[in-house]
Each structure stands twice: as structure tokens, then as C-alpha cells.
C-alpha positions in Angstrom: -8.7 -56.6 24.4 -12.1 -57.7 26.0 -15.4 -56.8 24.4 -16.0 -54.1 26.5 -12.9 -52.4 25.8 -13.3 -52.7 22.2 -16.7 -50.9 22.5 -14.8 -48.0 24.1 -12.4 -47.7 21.4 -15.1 -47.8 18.6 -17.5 -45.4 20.4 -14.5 -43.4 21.1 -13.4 -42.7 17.4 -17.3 -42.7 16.0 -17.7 -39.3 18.2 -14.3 -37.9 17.0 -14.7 -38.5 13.4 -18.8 -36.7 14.1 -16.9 -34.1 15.5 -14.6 -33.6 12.9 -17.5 -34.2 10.4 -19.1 -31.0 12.3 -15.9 -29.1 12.5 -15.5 -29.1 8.7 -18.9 -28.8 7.9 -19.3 -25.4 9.9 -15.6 -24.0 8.9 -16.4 -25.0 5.3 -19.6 -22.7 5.3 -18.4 -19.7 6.1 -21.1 -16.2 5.3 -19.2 -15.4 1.9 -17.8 -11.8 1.8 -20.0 -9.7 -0.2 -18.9 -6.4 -2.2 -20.5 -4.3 0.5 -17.9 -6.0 3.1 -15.4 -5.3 0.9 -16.0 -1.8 -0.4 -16.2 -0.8 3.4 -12.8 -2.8 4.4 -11.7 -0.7 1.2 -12.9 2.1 2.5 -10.8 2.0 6.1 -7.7 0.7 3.9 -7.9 4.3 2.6 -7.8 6.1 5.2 -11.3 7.7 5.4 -13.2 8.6 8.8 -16.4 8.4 9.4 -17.7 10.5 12.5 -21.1 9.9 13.3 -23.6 9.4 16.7 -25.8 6.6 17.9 -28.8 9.2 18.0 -28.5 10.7 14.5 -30.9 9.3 12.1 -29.1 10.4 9.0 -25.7 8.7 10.3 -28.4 5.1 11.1 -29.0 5.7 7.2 -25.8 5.6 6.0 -25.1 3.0 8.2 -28.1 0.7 6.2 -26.8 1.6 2.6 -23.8 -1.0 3.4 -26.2 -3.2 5.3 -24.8 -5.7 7.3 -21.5 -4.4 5.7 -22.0 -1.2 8.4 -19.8 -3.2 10.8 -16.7 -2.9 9.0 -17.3 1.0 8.5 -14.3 3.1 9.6 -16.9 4.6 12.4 -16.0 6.8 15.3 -18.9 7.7 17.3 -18.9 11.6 18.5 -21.7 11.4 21.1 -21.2 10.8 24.5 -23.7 7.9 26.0 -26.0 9.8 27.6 -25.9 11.6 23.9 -25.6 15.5 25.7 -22.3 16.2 24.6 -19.6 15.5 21.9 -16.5 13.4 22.6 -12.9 15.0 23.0 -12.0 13.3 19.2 -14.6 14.6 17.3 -13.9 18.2 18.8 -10.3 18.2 18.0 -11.1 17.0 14.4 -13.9 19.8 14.2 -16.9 17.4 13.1 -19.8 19.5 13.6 -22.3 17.9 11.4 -23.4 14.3 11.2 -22.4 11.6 9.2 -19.0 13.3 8.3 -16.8 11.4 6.1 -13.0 12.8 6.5 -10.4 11.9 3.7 -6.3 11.4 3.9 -6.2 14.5 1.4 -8.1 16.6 4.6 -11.1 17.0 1.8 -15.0 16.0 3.5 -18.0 14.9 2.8 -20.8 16.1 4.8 -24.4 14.7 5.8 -25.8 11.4 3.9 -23.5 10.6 1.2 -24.2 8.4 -2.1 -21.9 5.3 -1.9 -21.3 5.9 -5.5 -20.0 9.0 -4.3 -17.7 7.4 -1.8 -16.5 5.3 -4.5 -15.4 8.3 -6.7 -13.4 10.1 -3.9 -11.2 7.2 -2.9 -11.2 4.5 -5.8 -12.4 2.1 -3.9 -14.8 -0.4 -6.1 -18.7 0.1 -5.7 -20.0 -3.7 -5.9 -22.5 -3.5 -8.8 
């Protein structure tokens, strides 16, 4: 193997072993689940609905009680985009106000509701 060649080779495995260095690094630190996450994955385990719309300030508030957490909600939006009328689901489940929270026993929760509250109805565990 000439010089040249044996450059290759060793330049070759120094940038796979920084990759793999980078790989590991960057799967290893992972954004750690908090007990928000998991009180709202509880939450959809169970069942429960929440019916909302992207213009109601009181459903944006709920929303921020499980902060970044809000993205694993069991959410259905109600509103049409242009925000003038309600969509087909919401009508056939009879949601009339907003944020309504609809449980597997058919019992709801209506306008902003504690989380401690949510915790109570479906057992799910309130991260202290």
C-alpha cells in the first residue's frame, strides 16, 4: 500500500469514528420526558377528547398549563381555518363550548379545566 493510499484509509476511518462519535453523542442526549409529557400521553391512553379552536383564548390556556407537553394533548380542533364555522366532528359530538374535555364514561368537562381536576376524573398521575 503506497503512502498515499494509506492516508486515504486513515482519513477515511478518522471521519467515521467523528461521525459515530456525533451519532452517539446526539442519540445519547435525548429532551428527557417530563411528567407533563406523560400525564398528557396518559391522558390520550384514556380515552379523553379534547375539542378546542385555534382562535379561543381559553382553549390557548389550557393548552400552556402542560407547556411544551400541549403537543401530546388528545386535541381535535373544531374550527374551520378561516375560523367561521365548526367542523362536521365537533357537530356530531355536540361541542358547543370551548376547551371541552369528553370522557370514555360520556361525562364532560367544560371551559378551562384544573389539571388536578383532569387527574381526578381519569387516574392519570399529576406530576408533582
Amino acid at each position: 500500500m503506497t503512502k498515499k493510499n494509506k492516508r486515504k484509509v486513515i482519513g477515511g476511518i478518522i471521519v467515521i469514528l467523528a461521525l459515530l462519535g456525533f451519532l452517539t453523542f446526539f442519540t445519547a442526549v435525548k429532551k428527557p420526558v417530563n411528567g407533563l409529557d406523560t400525564f398528557a400521553q396518559c391522558l390520550k391512553k384514556q380515552g379523553v377528547i379534547f375539542y378546542g379552536a385555534f382562535w379561543c383564548p381559553h382553549c390557548q390556556r389550557q393548552k400552556s398549563l402542560f407547556a411544551s407537553a400541549a403537543k401530546d394533548l388528545p386535541y381535535t380542533e373544531c374550527s374551520t381555518p378561516d375560523g367561521k364555522a365548526q367542523l362536521s366532528i365537533c357537530i356530531q359530538n355536540n361541542i358547543h363550548i370551548y376547551p371541552t374535555w369528553v370522557f370514555t364514561d360520556g361525562s364532560r368537562l367544560t371551559g378551562e379545566t384544573p389539571l388536578d381536576q383532569l387527574a381526578s376524573k381519569t387516574g392519570c398521575v399529576l406530576p408533582q
